[in-house]
C-alpha positions as CSV (number, residue, x, y, z in Angstrom):
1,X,0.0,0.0,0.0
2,X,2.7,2.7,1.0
3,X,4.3,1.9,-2.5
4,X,0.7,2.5,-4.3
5,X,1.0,5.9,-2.6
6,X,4.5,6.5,-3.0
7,X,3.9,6.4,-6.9
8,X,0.8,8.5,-6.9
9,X,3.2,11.3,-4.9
10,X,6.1,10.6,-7.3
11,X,4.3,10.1,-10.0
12,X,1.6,13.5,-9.6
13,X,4.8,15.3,-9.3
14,X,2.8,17.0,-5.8
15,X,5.0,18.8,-3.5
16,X,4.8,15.8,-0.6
17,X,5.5,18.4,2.0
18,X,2.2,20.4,1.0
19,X,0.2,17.1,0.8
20,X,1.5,16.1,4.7
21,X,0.6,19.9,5.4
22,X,-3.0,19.8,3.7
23,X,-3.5,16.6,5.8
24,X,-2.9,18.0,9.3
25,X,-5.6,19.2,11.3
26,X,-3.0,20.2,14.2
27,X,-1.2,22.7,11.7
28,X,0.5,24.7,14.2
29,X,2.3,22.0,15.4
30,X,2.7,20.3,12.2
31,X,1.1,16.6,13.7
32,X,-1.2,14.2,11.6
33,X,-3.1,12.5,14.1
34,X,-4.2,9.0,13.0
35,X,-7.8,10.2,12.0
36,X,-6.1,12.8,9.9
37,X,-3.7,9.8,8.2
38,X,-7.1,7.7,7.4
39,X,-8.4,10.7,5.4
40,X,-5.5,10.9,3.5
41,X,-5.1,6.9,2.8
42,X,-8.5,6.7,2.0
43,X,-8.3,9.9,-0.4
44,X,-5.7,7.8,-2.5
45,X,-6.9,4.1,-1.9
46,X,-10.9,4.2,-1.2
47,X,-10.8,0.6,-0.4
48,X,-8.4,0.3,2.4
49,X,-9.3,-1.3,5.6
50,X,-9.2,0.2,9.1
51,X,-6.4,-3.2,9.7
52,X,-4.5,-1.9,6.6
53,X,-4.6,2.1,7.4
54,X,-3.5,1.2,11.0
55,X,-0.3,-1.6,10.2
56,X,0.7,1.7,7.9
57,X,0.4,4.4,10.4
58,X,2.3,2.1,13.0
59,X,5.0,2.0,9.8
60,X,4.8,5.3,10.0
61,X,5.2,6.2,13.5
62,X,7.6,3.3,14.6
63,X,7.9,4.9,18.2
64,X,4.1,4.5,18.3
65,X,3.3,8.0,19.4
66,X,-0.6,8.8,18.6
67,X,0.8,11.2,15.0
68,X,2.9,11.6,13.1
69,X,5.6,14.5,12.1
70,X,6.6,15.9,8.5
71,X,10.2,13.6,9.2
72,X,7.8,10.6,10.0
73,X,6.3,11.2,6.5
74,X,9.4,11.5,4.5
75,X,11.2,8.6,6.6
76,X,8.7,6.2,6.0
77,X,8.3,7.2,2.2
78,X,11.7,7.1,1.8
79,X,14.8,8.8,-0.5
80,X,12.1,9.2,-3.2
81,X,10.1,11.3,-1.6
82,X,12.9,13.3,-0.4
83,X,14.1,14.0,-4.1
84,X,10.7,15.0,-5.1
85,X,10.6,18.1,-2.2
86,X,14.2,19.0,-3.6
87,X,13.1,19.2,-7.2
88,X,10.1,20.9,-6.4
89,X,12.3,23.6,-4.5
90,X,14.4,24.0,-7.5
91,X,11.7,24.4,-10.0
92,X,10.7,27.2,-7.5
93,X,13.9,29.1,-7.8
């Protein structure tokens, strides 16, 4: 599932930082609570099960805090991900 995901990211060419920031409820302190992770998988995959949605968030937040941070996101996503936030910010220039 978190490759599915990956590839729609990559693939959309969608500034993943944004797209973690759009999906926080918390925005101040930059936190996507697990409710706020469901809407997003389920914005991408429509079809995903609550068992599915949590095994991911737990990939997500290995420490098993209740959210997750931007670092979290990218981490868990990998290098990929990573590259894609550094293109966008060139493109910008």
């Amino acid at each position: 599932m978190i490759k599915k995901i990956r590839t729609i990211i990559v693939g959309a060419k969608v500034n993943p930082e944004m797209l973690f920031r759009d999906n926080c409820t918390d925005k101040q302190s930059q936190r996507m609570t697990y409710e706020d992770f469901k809407k997003f998988v389920r914005k991408y995959i429509e079809k995903a099960g609550d068992n599915e949605i949590d095994s991911l968030f737990r990939h997500f937040t290995q420490d098993l805090k209740p959210y997750m941070t931007l670092d979290d996101f990218f981490e868990a996503f990998g290098r990929e991900i990573k590259d894609q936030v550094f293109k966008t910010g060139i493109e910008d220039i």
